[in-house]
C-alpha positions in Angstrom: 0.0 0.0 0.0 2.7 2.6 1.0 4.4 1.9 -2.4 1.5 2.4 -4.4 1.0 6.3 -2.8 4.7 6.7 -2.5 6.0 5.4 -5.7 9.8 4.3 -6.4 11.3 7.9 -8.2 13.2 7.9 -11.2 16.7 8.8 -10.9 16.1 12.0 -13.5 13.1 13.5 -10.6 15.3 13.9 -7.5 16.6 17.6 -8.8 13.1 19.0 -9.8 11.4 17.7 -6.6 14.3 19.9 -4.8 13.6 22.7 -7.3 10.1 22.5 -6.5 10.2 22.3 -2.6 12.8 25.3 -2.6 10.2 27.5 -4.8 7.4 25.9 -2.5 9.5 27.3 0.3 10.1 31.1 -0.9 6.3 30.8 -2.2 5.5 30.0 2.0 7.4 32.6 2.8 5.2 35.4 0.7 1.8 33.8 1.2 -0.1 30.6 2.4 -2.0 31.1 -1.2 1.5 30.5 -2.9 2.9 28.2 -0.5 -0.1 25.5 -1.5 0.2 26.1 -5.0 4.0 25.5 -4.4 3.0 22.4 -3.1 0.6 21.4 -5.7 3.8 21.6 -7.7 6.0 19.7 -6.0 3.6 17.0 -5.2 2.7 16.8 -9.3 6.7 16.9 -9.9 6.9 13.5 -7.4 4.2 11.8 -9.2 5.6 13.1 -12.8 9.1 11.1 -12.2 7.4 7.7 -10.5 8.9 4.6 -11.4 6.9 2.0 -10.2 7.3 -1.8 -10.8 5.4 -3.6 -13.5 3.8 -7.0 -13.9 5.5 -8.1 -17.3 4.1 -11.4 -19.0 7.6 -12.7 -20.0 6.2 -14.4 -22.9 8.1 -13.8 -26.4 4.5 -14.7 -28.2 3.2 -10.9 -27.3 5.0 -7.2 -27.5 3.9 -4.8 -24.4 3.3 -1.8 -24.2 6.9 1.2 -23.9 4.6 3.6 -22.2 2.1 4.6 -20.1 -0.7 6.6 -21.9 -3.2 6.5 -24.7 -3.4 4.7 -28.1 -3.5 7.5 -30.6 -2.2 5.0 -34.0 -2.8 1.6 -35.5 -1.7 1.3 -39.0 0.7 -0.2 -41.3 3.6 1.9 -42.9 7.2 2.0 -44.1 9.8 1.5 -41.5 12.1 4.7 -40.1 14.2 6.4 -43.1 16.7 7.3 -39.9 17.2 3.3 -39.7 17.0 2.5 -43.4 14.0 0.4 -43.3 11.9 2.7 -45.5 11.7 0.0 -47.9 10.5 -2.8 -45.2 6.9 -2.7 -44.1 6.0 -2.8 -40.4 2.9 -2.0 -38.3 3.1 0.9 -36.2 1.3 1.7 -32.6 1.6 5.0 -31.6 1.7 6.0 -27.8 0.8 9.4 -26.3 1.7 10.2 -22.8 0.5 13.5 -21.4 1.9 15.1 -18.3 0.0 13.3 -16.1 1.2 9.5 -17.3 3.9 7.7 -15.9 7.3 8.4 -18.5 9.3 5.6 -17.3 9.6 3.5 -21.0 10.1 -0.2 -21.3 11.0 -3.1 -23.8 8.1 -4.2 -26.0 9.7 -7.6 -26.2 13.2 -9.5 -25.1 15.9 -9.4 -27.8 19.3 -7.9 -28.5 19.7 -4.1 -29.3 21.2 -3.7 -32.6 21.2 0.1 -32.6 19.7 3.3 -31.2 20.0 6.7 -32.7 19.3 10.2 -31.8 17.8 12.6 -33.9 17.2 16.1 -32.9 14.1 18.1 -34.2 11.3 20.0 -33.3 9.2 20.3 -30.3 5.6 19.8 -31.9 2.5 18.5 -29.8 3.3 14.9 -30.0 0.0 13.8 -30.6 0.3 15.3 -34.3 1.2 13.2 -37.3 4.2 15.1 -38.2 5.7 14.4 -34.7 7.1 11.0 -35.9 9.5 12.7 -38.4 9.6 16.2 -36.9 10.4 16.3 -33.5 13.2 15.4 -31.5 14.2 11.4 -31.1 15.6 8.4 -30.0 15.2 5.0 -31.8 16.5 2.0 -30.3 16.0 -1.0 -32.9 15.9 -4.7 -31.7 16.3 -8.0 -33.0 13.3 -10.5 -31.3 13.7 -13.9 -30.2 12.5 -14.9 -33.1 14.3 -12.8 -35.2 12.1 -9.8 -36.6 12.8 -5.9 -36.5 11.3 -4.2 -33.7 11.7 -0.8 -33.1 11.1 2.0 -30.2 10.8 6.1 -30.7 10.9 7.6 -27.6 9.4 11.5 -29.3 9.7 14.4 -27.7 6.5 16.7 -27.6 5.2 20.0 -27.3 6.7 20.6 -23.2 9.5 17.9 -23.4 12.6 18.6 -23.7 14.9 16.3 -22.9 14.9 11.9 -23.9 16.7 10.0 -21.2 18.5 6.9 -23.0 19.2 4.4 -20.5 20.2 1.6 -22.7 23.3 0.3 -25.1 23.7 -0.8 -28.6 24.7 -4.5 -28.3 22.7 -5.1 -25.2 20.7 -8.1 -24.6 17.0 -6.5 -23.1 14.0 -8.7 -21.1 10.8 -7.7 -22.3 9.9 -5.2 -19.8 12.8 -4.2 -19.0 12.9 -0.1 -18.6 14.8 1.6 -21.5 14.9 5.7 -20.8 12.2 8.4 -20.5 10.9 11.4 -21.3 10.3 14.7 -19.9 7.6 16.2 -19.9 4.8 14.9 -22.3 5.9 13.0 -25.1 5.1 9.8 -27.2 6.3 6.6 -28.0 6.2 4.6 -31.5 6.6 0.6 -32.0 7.1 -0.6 -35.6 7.1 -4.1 -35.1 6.5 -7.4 -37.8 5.1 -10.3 -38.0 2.9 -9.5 -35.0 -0.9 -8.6 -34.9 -2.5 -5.9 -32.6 -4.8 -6.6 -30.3 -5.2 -2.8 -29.0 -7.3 -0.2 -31.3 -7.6 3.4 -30.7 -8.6 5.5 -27.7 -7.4 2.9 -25.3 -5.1 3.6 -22.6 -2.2 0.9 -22.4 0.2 0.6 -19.2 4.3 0.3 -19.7 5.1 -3.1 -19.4 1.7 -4.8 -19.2 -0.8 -4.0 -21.7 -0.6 -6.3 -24.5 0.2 -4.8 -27.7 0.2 -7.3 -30.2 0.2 -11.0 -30.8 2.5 -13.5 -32.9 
C-alpha cells in the first residue's frame, strides 16, 4: 500500500522535486495562497518522475506496451528512413503520454539491441502526425527472439525537452525491462513485424503490461 502512494522515483526526478520544494518554500514565505500552489507543484513533480514496478508477462509470443498513456495510432507503414527500413513494411502503434502518465519506457519484447540513434528536431505536440518525423528522437531498434525488426521512438512533444536513453547498442534486453524516458509529455512509437495488434484506438495501455500485439 505505502508503495502504491509513494512510488519508487526515477533517478532524472530527484533535482526538480528539490527545485520544487525550494520555490514551494520562498512561495511560503510570501503567502499561504503561494505556498499551496507550491506544493501542488512539487507534489505533481513527485508523481511526474514515478517509477513503479510492472507485472510483465515474460512471454516472447506478445509485444507490451513502452509507455504509459493513450493509443492514438494503429496502422501499417514504411519502416524509419533514420534506420533504413523505408523499404520494409511494419505495423506501427503509436503511444501518447501527457503530463499526467507515468514516462518511465520499457522493452516491448526481449531481444538484443542492434542500434539506437538520436535525432534532434522540433518540439511539436506529440499527438500530431508530423511528430514522428519532426520532433526530437531516439530509436532503439531490436532483434526479437524470433528474429524480426522491432523498433522504439521515444518523441519528444510539445513541453518535453529532454529523452533520457538508458540503454546500449549491443545489449541483450528482457521484455519489460525499462529503457529511458521522457520529460515532460511525449510519445512513444513501436514498428514491429510479424505481430498482430490486439489494442485499437482510444485505449489507454500501461508500460510493461498491456498487451500490444500478438505472434
Amino acid at each position: 500500500m505505502f508503495s502504491k502512494i509513494f512510488p519508487k522515483i526515477h533517478t532524472e526526478g530527484y533535482k526538480f522535486i528539490v527545485i520544487a520544494a525550494f520555490i514551494t518554500i520562498i512561495f511560503l514565505i510570501i503567502n499561504n495562497f503561494l505556498g499551496l500552489i507550491g506544493l501542488l507543484l512539487t507534489v505533481w513533480v513527485y508523481y511526474f518522475f514515478r517509477d513503479p514496478e510492472r507485472t510483465v508477462i515474460g512471454d516472447d509470443n506478445y509485444l507490451v506496451s513502452p509507455a504509459d498513456g493513450e493509443v492514438i495510432k494503429v496502422e501499417e507503414v514504411e519502416g524509419p528512413k533514420e534506420l533504413n527500413l523505408e523499404n520494409k513494411k511494419f505495423k506501427k502503434i503509436s503511444i501518447f503520454m501527457n503530463v499526467f502518465d507515468c514516462h518511465v519506457n520499457r522493452t516491448p519484447c526481449s531481444g538484443k539491441v542492434e542500434d539506437i540513434l538520436y535525432k534532434p528536431g522540433k518540439f511539436l505536440n506529440a499527438s500530431l502526425d508530423k511528430a514522428s518525423e519532426d520532433n526530437e528522437r531516439n530509436y532503439y531498434k531490436l532483434k526479437d527472439n524470433h528474429g524480426n525488426d522491432i523498433v522504439i521512438v521515444q518523441i519528444a512533444g510539445l513541453v518535453a525537452r529532454r529523452i533520457v536513453c538508458e540503454t546500449n547498442k549491443d545489449q541483450t534486453l528482457n521484455q519489460g525491462d525499462r529503457i529511458g524516458m521522457i520529460r515532460f509529455g511525449s510519445r512513444a512509437d513501436v514498428y514491429y513485424e510479424n505481430y498482430e495488434p490486439l489494442v485499437k484506438i482510444g485505449q489507454t495501455a500501461i508500460s510493461g503490461e498491456t498487451l500490444l500485439a500478438k505472434r
